[in-house]
Structure formats: C-alpha cells, structure tokens
Backbone bond lengths (Angstrom), bond angles and torsions (degrees), N, CA, C in turn:
res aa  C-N    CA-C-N  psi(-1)  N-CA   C-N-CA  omega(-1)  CA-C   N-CA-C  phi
1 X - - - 1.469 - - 1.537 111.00 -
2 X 1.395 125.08 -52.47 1.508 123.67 165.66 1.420 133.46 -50.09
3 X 1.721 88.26 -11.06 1.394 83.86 -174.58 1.941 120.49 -112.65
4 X 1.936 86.36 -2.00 1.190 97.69 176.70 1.917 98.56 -84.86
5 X 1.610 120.92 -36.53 0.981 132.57 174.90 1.657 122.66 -39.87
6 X 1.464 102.18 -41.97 1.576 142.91 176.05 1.862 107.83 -60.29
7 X 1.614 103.65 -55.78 1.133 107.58 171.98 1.441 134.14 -51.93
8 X 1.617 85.76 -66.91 1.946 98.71 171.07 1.445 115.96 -55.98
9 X 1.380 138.41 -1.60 1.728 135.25 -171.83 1.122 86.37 -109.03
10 X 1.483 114.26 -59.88 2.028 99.88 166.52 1.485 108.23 -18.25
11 X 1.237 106.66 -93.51 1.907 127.47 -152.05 1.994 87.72 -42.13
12 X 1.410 112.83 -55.79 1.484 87.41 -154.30 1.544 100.45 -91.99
13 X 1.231 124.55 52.88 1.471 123.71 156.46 1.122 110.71 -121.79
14 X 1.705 121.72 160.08 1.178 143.84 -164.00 1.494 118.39 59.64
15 X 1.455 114.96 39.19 1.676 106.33 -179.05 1.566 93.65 -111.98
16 X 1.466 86.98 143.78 1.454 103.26 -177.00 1.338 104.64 -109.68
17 X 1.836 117.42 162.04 1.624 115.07 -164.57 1.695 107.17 -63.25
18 X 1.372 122.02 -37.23 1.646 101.90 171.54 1.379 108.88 -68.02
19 X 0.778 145.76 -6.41 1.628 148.13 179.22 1.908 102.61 -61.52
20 X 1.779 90.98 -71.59 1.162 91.91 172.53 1.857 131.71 -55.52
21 X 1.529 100.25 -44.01 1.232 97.84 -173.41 1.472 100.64 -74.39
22 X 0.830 142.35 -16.73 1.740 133.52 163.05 1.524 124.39 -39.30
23 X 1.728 92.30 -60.10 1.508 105.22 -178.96 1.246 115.19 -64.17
24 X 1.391 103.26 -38.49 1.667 112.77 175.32 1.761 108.50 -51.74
25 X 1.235 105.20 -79.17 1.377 110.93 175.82 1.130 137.40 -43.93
26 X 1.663 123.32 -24.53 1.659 116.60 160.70 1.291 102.82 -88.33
27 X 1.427 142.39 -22.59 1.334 125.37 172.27 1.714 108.34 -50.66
28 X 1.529 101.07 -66.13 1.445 113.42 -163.20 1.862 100.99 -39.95
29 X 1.675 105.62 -42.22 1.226 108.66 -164.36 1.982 113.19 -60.64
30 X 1.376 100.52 -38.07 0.767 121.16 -170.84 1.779 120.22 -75.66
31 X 1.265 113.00 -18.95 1.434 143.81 153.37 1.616 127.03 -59.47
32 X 1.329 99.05 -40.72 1.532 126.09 -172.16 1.366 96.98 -86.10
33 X 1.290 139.33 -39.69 1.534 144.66 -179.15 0.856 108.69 -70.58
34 X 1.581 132.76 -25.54 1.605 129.16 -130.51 1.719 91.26 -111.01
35 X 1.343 103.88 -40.45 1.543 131.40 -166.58 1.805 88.18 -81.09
36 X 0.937 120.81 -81.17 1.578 111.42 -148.47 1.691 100.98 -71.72
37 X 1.288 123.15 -15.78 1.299 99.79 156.72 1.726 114.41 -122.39
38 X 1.552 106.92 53.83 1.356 105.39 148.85 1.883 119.43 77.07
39 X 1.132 100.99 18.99 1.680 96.16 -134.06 2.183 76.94 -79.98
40 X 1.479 93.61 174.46 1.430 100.89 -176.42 1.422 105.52 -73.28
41 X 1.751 112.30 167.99 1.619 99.54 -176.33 1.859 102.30 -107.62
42 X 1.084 118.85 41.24 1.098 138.26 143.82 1.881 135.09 -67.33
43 X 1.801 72.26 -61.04 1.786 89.78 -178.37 1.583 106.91 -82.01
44 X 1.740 112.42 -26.21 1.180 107.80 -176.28 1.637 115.43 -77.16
45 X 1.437 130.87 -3.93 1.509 144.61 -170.48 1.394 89.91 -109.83
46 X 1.369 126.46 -30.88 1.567 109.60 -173.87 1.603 102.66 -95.14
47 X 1.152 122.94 -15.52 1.826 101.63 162.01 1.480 106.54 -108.44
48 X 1.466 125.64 18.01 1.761 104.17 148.33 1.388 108.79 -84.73
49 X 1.666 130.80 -52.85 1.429 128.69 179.51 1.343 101.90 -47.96
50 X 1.252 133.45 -49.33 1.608 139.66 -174.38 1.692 95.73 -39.81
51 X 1.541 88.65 -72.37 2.240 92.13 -165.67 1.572 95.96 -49.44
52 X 1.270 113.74 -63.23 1.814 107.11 178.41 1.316 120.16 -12.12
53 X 1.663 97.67 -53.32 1.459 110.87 -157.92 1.313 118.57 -58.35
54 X 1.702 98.51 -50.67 1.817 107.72 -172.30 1.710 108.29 -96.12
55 X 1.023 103.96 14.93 1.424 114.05 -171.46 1.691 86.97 -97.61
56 X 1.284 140.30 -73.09 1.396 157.47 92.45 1.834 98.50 60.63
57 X 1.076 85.75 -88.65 1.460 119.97 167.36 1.611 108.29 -28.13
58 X 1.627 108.09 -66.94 1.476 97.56 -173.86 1.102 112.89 -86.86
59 X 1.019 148.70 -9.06 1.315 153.98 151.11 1.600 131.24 -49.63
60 X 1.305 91.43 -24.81 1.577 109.86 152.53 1.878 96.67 80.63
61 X 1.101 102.16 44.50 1.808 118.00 164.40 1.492 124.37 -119.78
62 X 1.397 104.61 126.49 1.441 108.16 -167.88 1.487 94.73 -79.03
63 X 1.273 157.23 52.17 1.387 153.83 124.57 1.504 102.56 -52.68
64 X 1.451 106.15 -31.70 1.952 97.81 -153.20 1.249 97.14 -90.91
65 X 1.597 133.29 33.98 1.218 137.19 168.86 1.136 100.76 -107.83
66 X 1.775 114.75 -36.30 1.858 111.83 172.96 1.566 105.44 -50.80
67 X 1.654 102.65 -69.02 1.740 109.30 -156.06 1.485 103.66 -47.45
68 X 1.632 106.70 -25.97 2.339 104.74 -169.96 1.451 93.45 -77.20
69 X 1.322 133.47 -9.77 1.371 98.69 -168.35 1.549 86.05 -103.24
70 X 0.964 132.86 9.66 1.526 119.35 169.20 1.859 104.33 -95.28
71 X 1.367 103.72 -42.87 1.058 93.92 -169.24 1.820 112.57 -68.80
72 X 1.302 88.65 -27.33 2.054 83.89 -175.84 1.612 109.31 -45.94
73 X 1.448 124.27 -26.25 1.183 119.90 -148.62 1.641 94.96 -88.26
74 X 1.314 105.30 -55.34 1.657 133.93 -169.05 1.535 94.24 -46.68
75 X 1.600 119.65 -61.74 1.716 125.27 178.55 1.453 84.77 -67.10
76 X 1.007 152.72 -102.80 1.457 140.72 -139.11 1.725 126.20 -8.43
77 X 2.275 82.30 -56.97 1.569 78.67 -177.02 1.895 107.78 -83.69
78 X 1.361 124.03 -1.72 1.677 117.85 -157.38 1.633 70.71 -70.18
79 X 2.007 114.76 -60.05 1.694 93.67 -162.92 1.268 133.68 -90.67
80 X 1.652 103.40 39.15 1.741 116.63 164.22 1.523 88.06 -82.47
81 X 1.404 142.09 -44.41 1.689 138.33 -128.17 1.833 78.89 -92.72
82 X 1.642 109.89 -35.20 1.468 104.88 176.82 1.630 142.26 -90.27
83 X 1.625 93.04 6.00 1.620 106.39 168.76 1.551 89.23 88.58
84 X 1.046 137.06 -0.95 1.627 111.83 -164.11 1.780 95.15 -106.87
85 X 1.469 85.45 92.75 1.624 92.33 -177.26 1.445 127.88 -78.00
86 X 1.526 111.46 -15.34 1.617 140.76 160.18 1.943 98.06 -37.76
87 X 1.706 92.28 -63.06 1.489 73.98 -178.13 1.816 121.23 -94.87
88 X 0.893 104.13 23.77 1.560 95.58 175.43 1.680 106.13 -96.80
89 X 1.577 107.15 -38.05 1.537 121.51 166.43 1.460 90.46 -37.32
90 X 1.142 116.32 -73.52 1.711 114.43 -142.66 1.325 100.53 -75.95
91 X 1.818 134.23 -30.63 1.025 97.45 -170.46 1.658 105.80 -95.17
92 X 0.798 143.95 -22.49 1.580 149.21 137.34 1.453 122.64 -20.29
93 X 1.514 118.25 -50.13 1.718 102.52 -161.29 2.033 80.71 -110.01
94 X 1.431 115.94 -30.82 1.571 111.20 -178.55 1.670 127.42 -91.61
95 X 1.597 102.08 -42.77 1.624 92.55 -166.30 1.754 91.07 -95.15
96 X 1.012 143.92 -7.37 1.198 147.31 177.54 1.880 109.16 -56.27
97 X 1.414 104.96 -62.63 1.433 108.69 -171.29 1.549 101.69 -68.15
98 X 1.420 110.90 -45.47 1.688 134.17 -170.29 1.726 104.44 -52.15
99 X 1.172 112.73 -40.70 1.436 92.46 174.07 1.776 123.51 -79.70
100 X 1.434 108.49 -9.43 1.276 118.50 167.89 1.598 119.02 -46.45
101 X 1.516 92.68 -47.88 1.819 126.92 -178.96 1.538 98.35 -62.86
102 X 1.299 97.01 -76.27 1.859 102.18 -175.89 1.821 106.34 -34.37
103 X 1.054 126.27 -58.64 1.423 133.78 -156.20 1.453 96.22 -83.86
104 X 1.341 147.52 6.71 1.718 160.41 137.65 0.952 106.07 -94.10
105 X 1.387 124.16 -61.22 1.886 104.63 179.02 1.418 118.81 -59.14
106 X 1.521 145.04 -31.74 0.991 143.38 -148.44 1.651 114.13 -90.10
107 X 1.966 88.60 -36.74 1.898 100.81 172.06 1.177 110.39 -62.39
108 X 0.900 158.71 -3.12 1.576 157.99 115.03 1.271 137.29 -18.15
109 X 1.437 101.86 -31.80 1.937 103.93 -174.58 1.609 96.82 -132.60
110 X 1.092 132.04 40.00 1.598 158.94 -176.12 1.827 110.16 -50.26
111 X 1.011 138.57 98.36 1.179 109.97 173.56 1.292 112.60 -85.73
112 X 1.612 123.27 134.46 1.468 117.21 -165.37 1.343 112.75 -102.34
113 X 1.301 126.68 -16.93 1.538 120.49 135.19 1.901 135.37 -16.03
114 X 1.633 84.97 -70.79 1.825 119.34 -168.18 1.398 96.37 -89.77
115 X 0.783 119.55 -45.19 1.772 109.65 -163.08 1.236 108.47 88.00
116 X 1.399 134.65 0.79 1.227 140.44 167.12 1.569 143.80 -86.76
117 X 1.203 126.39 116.44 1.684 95.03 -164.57 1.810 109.10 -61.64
118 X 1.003 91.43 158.89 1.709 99.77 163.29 1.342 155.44 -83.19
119 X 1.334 105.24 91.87 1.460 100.10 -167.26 1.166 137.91 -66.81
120 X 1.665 105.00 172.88 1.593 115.51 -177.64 1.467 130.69 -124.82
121 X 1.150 142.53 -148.74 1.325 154.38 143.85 1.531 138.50 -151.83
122 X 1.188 107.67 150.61 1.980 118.44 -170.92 1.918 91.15 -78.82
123 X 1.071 91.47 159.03 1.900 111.49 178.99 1.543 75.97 -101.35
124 X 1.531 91.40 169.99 1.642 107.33 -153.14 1.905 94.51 -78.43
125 X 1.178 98.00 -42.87 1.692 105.47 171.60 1.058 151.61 -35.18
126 X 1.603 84.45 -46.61 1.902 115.40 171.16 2.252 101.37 -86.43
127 X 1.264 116.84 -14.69 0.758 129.04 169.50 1.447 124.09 -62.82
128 X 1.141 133.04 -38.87 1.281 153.27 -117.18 1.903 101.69 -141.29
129 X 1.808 90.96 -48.82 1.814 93.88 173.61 1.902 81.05 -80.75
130 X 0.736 160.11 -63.94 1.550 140.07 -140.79 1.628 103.05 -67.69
131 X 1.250 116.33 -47.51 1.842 119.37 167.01 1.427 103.83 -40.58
132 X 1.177 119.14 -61.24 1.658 119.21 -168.76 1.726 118.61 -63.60
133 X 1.407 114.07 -28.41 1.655 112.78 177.46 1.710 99.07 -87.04
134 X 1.019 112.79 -7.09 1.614 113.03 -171.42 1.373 78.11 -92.79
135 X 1.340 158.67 -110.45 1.073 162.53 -58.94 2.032 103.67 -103.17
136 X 1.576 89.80 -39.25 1.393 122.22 177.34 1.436 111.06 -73.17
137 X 1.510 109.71 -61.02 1.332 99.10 158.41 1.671 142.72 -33.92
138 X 1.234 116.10 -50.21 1.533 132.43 167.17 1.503 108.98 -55.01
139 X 1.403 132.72 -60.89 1.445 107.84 167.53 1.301 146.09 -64.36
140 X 1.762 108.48 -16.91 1.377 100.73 149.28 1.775 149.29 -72.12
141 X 1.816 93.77 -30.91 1.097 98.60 148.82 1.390 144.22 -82.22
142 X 1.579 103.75 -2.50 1.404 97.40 159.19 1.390 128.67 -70.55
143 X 1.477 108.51 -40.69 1.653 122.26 168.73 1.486 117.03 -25.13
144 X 1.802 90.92 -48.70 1.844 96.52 -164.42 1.789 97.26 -83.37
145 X 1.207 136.89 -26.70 1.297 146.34 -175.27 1.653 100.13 -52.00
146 X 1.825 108.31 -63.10 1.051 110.81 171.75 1.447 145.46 -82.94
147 X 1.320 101.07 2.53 1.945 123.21 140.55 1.557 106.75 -55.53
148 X 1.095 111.12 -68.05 1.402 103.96 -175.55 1.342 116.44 -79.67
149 X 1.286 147.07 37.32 1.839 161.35 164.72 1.015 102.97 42.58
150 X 1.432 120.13 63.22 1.599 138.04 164.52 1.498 99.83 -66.65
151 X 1.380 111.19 146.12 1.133 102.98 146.90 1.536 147.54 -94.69
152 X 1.496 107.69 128.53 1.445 118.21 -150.18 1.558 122.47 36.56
153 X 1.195 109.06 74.03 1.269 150.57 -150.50 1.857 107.36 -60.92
154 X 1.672 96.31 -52.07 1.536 115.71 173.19 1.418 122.38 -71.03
155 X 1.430 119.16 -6.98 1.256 136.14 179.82 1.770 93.98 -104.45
156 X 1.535 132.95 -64.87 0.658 131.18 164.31 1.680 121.22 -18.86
157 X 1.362 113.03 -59.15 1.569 142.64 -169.35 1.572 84.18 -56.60
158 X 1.140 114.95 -84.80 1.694 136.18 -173.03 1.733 112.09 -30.34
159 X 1.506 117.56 -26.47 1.365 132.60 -167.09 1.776 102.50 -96.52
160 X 1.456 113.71 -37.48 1.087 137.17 -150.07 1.417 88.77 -85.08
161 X 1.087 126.30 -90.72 1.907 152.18 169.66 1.514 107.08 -12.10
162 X 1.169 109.56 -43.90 1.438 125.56 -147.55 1.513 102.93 -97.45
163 X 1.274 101.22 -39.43 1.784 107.45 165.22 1.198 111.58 -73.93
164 X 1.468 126.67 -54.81 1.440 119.98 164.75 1.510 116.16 -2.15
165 X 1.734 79.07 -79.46 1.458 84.31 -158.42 1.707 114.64 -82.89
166 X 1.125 128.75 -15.30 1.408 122.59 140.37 1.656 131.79 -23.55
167 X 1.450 83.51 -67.41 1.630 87.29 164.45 1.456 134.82 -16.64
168 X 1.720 89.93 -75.29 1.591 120.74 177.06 1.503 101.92 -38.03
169 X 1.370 101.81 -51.83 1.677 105.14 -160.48 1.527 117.57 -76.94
170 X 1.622 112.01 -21.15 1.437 125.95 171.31 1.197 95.70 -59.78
171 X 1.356 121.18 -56.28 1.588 115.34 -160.51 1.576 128.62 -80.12
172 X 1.127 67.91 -8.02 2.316 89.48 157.43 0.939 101.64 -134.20
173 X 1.678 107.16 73.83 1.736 120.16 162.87 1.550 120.95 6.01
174 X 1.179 128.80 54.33 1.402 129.36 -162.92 1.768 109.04 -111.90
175 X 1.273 121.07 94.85 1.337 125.04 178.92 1.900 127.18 -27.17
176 X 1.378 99.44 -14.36 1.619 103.75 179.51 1.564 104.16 -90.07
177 X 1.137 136.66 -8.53 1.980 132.58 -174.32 1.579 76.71 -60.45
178 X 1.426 135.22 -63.40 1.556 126.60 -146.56 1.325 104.52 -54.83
179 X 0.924 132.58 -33.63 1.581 141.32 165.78 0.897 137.02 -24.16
180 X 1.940 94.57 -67.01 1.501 130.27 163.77 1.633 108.16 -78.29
181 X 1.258 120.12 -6.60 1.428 97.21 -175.98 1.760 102.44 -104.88
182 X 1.245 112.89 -17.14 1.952 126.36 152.45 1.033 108.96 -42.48
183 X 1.682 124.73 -50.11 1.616 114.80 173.92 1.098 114.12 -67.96
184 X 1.311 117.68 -34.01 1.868 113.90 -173.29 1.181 110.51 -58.57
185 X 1.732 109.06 -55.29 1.076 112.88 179.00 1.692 140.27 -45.91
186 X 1.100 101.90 -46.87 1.507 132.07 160.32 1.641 104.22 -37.78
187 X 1.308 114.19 -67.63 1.443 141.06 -156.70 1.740 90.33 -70.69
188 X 1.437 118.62 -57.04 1.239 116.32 -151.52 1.720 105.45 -79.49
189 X 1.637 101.93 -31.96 1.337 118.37 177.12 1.776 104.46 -49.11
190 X 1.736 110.50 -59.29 1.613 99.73 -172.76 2.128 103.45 -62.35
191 X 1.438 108.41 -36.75 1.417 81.58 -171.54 1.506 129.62 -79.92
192 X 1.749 110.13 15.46 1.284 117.28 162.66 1.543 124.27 -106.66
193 X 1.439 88.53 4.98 1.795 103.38 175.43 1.730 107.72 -79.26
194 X 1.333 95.53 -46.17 1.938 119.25 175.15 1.110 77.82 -34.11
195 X 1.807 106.80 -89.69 1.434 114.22 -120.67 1.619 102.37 -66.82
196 X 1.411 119.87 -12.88 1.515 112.05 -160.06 2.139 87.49 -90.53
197 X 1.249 122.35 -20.89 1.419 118.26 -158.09 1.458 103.33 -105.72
198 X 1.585 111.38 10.32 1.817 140.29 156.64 1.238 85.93 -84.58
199 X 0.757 163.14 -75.75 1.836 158.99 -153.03 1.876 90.21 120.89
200 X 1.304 120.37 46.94 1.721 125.29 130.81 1.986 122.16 -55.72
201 X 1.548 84.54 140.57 1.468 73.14 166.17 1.374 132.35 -150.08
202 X 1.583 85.52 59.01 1.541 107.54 177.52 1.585 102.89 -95.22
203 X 1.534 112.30 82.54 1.386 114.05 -173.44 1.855 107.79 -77.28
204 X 1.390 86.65 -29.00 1.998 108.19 175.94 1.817 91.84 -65.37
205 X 1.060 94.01 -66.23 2.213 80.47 -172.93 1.230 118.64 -42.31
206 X 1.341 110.87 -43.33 1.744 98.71 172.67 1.168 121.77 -98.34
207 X 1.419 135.28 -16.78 1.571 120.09 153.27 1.837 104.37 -43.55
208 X 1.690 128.38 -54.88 1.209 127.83 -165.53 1.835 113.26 -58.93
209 X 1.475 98.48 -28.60 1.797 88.19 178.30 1.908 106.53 -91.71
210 X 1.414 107.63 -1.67 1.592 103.46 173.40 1.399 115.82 -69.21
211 X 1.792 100.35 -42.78 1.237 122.30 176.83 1.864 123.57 -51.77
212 X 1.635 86.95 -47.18 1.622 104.76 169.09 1.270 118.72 -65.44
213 X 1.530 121.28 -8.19 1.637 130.39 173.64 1.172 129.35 -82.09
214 X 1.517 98.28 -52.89 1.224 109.57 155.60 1.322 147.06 -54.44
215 X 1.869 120.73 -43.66 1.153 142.52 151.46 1.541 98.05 -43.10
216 X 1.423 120.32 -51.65 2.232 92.70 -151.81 1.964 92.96 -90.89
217 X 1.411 123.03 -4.77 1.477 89.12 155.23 1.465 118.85 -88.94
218 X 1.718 122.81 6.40 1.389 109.15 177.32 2.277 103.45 -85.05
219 X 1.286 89.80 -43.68 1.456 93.98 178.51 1.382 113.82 -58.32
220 X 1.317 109.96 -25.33 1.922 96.82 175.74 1.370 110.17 -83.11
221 X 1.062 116.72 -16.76 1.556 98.60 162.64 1.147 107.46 -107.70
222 X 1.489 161.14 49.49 1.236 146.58 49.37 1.347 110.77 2.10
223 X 1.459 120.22 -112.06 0.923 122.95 -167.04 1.589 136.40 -59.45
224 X 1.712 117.03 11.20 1.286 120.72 166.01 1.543 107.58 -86.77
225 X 1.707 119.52 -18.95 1.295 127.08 -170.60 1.750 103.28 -84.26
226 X 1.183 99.21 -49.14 1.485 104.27 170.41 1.472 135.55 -47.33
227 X 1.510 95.99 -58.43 1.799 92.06 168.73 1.389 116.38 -84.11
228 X 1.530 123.11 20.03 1.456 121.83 174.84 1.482 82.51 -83.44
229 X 1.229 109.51 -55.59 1.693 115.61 -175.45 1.414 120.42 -23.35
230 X 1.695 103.24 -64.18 1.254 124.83 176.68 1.241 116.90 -58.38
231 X 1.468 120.38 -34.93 1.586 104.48 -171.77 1.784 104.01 -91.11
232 X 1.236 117.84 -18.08 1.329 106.21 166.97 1.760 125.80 -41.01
C-alpha cells in the first residue's frame, strides 16, 4: 500500500502549468473530433490513453506505461478494421509486453526530486549505426507486409521498424526515440489521413497521431536540454 501511495505522489509531482494545459488540450481536442464526427468509442479511448501515453512519456513518468498497455490493445483492434496489420503485429506481439519492461526498467533511474526518470543520450556514432539497421530493416519487412496485401505495406513497414526501435530507446531513457518517433509520426499521420479520406472513420486515430507529432518535437527539446544537463 505505501508503495502504491509512493507511486501516485511520484506521477503527480513536478508538472508545470504547460504540462497541464497540454494534456488538457489534446485530450479535449481529441474529444471534440471524436463526438462531432461520431467516431466509435473504441477509437475514441484509444487516442485519449494514446495522448496520455506520450504526453506521460515525455514527462518522464512511469504512469505512461499503464495508459500504453491499454492503449496497445484499443489501437490494435481500430487498425485490424483498417488492414494495417504492421501495426496491430507490433502493438499486440511488441508494445504490449514492452511496456511491462518500460514500467521495471524505468523504476531504476527515478529522479526523486522530479518524479521523472532521467535522461540520456547516443554519441553521434552509436547514432548513425542504429539509423542504418532501421533503414534496412523497413525494406525487408515491407516485402513480407506486401506478401501478405497489407495495406501500403512500405509505409506500414516504415511505421512498424521505427517504433520498434524507438521503443528500445524510450526504455533506456535515450534522447534520440523523439527523432524516431517524428518519423512515425509523420509516417503514421499520412496512413491515417488515407484511410480516413477512403471514407474511414477513425477521425480520433488521426487527430491522436497529429497530437503524437506535435508532442515528440516539443519533448526533444525537453529532453535534448535535459540530458545535456545530466551528462555535464
């Protein structure tokens, strides 16, 4: 009990008023989309836990390992209804177990001040070999995407790969995932633009990855300022 007590005073310390009004404001936004065009209450629960998540996320609180493991499931099935089986794979057989990891690996590097874990950064080197197995990665799994009649399979591939390996790097607080999660975003943003301008109507899924676009270029500069901090 003290230690669940312990937890929750963690998560809600160190938020500052844009902090709040952030979270506030892509939820609300994301509420407001969901409602006036109807959207299912599936897709509309999987991009509020979603914004939580990476919102969560940059803030450097292991809560946003709770809201991902709800949300992996909720997005899983919106992009079974959309063929994009790249991401139901990943968030089902990958980000599902992975946030288990994140929310154990992270209580470890705790700042007990901030309530935040503590970040880091890649040398330009180790930077550069991780770009290159990612890059490689995506065309093979696109190949197999489009064996099996994914839709837009290489975009799919590109969304898929890229979170992967983000992941990894979230969960060893490592300042370059925001990087990789700009490409996702980017990437994931056009393939929910498709599916919604096919007459989709997950208007909540793609307001939630606009939201996710926006957030990881504010957190990388957060968190590029931070672990300069730290490595001093």
């Amino acid at each position: 009990m003290d230690a669940i007590k312990k937890f929750v005073k963690s998560e809600l310390s160190g938020w500052k008023p844009f902090d709040v009004i952030w979270l506030v404001f892509a939820t609300a936004v994301i509420l407001g989309l969901s409602i006036y065009w109807k959207d299912s209450p599936v897709s509309l629960w999987a991009a509020v836990t979603g914004v939580c998540c990476v919102i969560l996320t940059g803030k450097g609180k292991r809560s946003s390992f709770i809201f991902g493991l709800v949300n992996t499931i909720l997005y899983a099935t919106v992009a079974l209804w959309a063929k994009y089986y790249g991401e139901v794979m990943l968030n089902l057989i990958y980000y599902l177990p992975m946030n288990f990891v994140g929310l154990i690996a992270w209580k470890k590097y705790m700042n007990d001040e901030t309530g935040e874990v503590i970040k880091e950064r890649l040398s330009l080197s180790k930077s550069i070999v991780v770009y290159a197995i990612t890059a490689v990665s995506i065309v093979i799994y696109g190949s197999i995407l489009k064996r099996m009649g994914g839709n837009l399979p290489y975009v799919d591939s590109m969304s898929t790969v890229v979170s992967v390996v983000a992941q990894v790097l979230s969960i060893k607080r490592l300042t370059e995932q925001w990087v990789l999660w700009i490409v996702v975003d980017i990437v994931t943003v056009f393939m929910w633009a498709v599916d919604f301008m096919k007459g989709g109507e997950s208007i909540s899924t793609l307001a939630m990855w606009s939201i996710y676009l926006i957030n990881a270029f504010i957190m990388f500069i957060r968190w590029y300022k931070e672990a300069k901090k730290n490595a001093v």
